[in-house]
N, CA, C and O atoms as CSV, one atom per row, in Angstrom:
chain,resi,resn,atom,element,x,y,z
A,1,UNK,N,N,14.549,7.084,9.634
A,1,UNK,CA,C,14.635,8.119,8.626
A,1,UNK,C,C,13.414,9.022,8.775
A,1,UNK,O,O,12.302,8.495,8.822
A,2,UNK,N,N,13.542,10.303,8.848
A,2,UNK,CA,C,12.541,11.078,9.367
A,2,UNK,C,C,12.516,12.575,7.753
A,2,UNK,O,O,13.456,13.233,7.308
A,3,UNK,N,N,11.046,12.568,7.349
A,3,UNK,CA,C,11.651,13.259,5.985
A,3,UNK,C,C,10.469,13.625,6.320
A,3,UNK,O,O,9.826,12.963,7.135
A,4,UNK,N,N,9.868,14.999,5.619
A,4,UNK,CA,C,9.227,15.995,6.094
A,4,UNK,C,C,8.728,16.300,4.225
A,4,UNK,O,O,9.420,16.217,3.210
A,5,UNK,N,N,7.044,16.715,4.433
A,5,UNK,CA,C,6.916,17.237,3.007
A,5,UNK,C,C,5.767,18.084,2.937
A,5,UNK,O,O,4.916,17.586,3.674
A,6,UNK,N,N,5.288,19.252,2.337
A,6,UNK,CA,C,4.576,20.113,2.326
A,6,UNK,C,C,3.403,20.070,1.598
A,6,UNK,O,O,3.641,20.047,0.391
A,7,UNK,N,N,2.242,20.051,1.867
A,7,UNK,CA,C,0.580,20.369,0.970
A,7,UNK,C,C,0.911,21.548,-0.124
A,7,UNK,O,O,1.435,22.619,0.186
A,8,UNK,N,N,0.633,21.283,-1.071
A,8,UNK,CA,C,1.081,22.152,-2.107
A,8,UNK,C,C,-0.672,22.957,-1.978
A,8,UNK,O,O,-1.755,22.464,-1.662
A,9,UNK,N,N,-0.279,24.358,-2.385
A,9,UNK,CA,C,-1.837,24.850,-2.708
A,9,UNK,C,C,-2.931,24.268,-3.859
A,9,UNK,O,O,-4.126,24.544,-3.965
A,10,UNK,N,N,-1.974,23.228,-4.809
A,10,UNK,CA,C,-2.804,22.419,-5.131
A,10,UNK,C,C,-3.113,21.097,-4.542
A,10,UNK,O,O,-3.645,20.353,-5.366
A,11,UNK,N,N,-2.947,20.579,-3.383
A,11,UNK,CA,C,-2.980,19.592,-3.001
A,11,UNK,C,C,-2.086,18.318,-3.287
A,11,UNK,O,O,-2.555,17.180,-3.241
A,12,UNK,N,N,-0.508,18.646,-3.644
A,12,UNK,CA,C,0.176,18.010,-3.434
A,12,UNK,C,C,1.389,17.665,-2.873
A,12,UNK,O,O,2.132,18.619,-2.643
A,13,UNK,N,N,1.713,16.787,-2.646
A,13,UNK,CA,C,2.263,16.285,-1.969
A,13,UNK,C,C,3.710,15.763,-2.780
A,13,UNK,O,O,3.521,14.861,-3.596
A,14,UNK,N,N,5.288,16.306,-2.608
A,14,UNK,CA,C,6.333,15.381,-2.990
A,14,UNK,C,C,6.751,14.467,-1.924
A,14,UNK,O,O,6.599,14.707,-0.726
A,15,UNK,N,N,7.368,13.244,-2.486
A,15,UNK,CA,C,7.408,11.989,-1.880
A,15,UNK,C,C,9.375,12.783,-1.556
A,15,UNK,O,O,9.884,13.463,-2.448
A,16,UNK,N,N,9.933,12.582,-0.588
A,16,UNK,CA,C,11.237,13.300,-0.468
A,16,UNK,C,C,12.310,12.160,-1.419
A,16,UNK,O,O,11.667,11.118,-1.545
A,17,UNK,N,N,12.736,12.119,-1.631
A,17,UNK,CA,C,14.358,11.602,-2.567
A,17,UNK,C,C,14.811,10.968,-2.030
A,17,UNK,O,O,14.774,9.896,-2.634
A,18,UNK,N,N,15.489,10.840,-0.817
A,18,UNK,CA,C,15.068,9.988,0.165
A,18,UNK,C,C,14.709,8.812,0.142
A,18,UNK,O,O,15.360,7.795,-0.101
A,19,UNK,N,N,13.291,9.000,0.489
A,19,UNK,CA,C,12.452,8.120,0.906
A,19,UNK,C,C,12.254,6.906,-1.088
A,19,UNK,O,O,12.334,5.704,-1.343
A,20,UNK,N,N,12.094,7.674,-1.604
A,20,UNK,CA,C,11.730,7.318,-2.750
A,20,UNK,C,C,12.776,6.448,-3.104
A,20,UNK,O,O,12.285,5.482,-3.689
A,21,UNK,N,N,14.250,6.340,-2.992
A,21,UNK,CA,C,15.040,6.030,-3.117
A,21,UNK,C,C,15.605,4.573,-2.646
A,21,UNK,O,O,16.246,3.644,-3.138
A,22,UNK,N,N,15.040,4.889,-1.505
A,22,UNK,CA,C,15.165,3.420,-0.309
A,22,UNK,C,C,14.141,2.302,-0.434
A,22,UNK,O,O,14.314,1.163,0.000
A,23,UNK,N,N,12.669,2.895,-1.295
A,23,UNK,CA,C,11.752,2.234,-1.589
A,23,UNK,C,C,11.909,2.035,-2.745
A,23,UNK,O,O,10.992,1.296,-3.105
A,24,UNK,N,N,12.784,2.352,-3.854
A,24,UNK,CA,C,13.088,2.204,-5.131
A,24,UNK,C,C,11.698,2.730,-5.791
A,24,UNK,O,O,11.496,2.243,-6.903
A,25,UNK,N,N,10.835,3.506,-5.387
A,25,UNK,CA,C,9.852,3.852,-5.985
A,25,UNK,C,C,10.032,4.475,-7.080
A,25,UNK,O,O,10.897,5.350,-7.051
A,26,UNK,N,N,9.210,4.216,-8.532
A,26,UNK,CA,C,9.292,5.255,-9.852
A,26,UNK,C,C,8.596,6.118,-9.779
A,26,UNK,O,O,8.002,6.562,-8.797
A,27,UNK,N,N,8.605,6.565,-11.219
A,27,UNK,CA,C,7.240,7.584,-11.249
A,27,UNK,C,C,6.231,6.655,-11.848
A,27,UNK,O,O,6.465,5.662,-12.537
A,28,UNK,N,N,4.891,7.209,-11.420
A,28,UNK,CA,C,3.608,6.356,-11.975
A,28,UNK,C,C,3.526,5.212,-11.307
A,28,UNK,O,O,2.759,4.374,-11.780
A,29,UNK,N,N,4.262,4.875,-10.075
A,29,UNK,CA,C,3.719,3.244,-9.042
A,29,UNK,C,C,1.950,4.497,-8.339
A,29,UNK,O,O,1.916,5.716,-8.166
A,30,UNK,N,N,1.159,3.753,-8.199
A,30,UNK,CA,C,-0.002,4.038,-7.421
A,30,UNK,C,C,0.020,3.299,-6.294
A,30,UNK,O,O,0.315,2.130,-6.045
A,31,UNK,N,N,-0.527,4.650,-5.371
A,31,UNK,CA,C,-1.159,4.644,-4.131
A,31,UNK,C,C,-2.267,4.636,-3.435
A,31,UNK,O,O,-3.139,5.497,-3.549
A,32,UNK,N,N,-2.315,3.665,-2.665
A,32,UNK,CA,C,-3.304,3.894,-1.943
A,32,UNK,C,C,-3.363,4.097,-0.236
A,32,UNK,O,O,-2.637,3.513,0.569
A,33,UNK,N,N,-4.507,5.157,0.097
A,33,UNK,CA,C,-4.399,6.125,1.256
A,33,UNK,C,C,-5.314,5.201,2.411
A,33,UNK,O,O,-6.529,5.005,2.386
A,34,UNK,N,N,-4.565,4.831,3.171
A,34,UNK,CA,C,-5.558,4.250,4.160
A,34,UNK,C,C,-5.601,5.007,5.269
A,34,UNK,O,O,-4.537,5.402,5.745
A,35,UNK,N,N,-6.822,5.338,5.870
A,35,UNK,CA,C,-7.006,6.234,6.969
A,35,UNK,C,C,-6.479,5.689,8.310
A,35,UNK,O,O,-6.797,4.563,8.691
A,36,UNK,N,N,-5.557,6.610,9.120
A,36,UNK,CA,C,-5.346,5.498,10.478
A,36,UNK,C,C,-4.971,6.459,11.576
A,36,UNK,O,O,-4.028,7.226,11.768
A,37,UNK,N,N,-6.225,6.078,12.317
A,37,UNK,CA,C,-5.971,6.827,13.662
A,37,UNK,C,C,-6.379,8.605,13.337
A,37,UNK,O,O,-7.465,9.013,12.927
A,38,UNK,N,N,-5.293,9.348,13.625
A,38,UNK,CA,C,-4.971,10.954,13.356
A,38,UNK,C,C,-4.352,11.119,11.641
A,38,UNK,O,O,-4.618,12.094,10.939
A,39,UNK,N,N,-3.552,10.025,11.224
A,39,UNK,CA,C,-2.780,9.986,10.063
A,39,UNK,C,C,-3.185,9.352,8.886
A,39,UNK,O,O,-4.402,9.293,8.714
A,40,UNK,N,N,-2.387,8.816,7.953
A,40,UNK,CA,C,-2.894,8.351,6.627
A,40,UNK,C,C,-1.803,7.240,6.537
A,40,UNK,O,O,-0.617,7.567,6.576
A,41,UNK,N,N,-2.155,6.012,6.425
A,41,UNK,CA,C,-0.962,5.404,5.605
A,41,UNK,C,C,-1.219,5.390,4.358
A,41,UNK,O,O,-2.314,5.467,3.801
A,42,UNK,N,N,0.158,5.259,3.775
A,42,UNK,CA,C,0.418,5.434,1.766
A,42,UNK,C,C,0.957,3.670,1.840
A,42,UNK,O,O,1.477,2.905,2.653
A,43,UNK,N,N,0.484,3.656,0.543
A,43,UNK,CA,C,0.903,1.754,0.503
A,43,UNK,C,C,0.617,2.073,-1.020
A,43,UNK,O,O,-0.247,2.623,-1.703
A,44,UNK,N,N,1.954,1.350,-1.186
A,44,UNK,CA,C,2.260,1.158,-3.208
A,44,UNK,C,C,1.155,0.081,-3.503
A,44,UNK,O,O,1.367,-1.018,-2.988
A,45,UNK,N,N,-0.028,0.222,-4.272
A,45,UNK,CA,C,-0.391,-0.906,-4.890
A,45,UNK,C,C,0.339,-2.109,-5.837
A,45,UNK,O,O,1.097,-1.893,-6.783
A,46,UNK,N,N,0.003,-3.143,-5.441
A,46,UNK,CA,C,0.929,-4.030,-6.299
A,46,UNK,C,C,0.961,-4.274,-7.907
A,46,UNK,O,O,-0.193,-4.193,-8.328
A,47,UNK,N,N,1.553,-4.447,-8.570
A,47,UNK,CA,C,1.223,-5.004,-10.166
A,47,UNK,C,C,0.745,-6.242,-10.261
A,47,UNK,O,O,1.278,-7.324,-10.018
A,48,UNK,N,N,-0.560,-5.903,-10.729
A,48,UNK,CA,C,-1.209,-7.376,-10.979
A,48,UNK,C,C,-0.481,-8.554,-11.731
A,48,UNK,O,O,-1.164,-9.425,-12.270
A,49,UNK,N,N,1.028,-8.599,-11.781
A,49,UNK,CA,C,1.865,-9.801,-12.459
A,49,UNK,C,C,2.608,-10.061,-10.849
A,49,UNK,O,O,3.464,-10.938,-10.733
A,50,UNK,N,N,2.343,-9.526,-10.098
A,50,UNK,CA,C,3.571,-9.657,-8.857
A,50,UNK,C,C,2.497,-10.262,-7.761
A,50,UNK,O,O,2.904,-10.581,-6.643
A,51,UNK,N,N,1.474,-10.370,-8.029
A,51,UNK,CA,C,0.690,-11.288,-7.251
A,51,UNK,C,C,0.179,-12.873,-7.753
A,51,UNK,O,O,-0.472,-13.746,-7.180
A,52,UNK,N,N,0.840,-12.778,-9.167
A,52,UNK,CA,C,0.512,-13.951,-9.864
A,52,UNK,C,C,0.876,-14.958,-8.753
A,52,UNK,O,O,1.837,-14.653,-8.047
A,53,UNK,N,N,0.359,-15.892,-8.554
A,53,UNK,CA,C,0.641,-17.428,-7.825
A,53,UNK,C,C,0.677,-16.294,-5.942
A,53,UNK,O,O,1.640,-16.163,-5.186
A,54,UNK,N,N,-0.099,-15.979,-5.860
A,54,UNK,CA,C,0.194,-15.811,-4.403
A,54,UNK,C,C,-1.004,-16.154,-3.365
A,54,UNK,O,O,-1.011,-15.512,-2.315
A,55,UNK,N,N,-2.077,-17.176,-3.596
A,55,UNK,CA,C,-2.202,-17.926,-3.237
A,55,UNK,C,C,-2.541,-19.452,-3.799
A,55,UNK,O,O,-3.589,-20.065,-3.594
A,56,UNK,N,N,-1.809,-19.745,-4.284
A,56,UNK,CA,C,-1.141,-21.224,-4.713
A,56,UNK,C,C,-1.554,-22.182,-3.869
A,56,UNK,O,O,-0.951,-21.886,-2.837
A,57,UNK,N,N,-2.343,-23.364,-3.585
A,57,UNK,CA,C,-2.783,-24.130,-2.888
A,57,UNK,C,C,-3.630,-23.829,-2.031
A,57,UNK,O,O,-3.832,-24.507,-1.024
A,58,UNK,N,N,-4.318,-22.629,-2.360
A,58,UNK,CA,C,-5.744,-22.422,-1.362
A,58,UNK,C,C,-6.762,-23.319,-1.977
A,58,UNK,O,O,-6.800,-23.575,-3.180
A,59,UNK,N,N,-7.682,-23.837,-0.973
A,59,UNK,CA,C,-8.555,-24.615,-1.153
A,59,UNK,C,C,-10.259,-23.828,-1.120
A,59,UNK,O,O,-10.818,-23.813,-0.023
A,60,UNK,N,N,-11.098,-23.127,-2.501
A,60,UNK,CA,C,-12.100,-22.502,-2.284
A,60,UNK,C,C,-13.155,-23.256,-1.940
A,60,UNK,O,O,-14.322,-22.928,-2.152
A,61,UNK,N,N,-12.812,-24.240,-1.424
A,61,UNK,CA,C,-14.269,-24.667,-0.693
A,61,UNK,C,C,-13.827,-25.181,1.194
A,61,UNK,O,O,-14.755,-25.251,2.000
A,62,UNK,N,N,-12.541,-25.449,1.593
A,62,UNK,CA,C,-12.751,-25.488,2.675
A,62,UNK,C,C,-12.164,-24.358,3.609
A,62,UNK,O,O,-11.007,-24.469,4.015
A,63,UNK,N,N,-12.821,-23.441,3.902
A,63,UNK,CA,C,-12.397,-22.321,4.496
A,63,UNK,C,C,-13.854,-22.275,5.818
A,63,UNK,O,O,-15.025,-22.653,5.858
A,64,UNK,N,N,-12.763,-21.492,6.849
A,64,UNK,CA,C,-13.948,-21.055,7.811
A,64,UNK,C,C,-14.523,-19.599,7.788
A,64,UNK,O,O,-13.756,-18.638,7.739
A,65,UNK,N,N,-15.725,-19.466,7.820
A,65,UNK,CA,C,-16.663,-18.140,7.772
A,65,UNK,C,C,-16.624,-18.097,9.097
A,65,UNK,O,O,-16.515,-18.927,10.000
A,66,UNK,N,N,-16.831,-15.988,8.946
A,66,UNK,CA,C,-17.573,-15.919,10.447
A,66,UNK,C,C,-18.293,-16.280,11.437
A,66,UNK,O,O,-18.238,-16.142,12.659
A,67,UNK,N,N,-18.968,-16.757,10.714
A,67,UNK,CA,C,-20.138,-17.929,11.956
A,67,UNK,C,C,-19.314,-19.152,12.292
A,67,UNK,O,O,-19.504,-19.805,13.319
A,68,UNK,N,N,-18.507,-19.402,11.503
A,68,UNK,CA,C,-18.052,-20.687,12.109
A,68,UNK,C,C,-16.846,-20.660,13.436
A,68,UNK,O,O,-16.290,-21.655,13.900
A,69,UNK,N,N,-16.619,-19.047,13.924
A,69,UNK,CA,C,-15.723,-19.061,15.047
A,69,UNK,C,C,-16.809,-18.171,16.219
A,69,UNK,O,O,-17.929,-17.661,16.191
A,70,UNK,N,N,-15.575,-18.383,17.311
A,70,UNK,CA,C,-16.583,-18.569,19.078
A,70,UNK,C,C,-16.408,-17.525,19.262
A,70,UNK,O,O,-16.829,-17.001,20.292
């Protein structure tokens, strides 16, 4: 799917109908812009209830640090 969108003279940007559609995106989900390469990726931040339990059985004391690999 290839969708195309224009810099507004105020600096914005519409998400196409489209796209918004297939991602079920609303109004008011937030973004965040990660720089990559020449481009930008957009990534929906999550709702802090949709990460509840997502790491479930991590153990905070036995993990390996940087120093501990070759």
């Amino acid at each position: 799917m290839t969708e195309t969108a224009t810099l507004s003279s105020n600096f914005q940007i519409s998400i196409p109908k489209a796209i918004r559609r297939a991602k079920s995106w609303e109004a008011g989900l937030t973004f965040a812009f990660i720089p990559k390469g020449t481009g930008v990726l957009l990534v929906p931040v999550p709702k802090r209830e949709s990460l509840k339990g997502l790491a479930r059985g991590a153990s905070p004391t036995d993990y390996r640090d940087r120093a501990d690999r070759f």
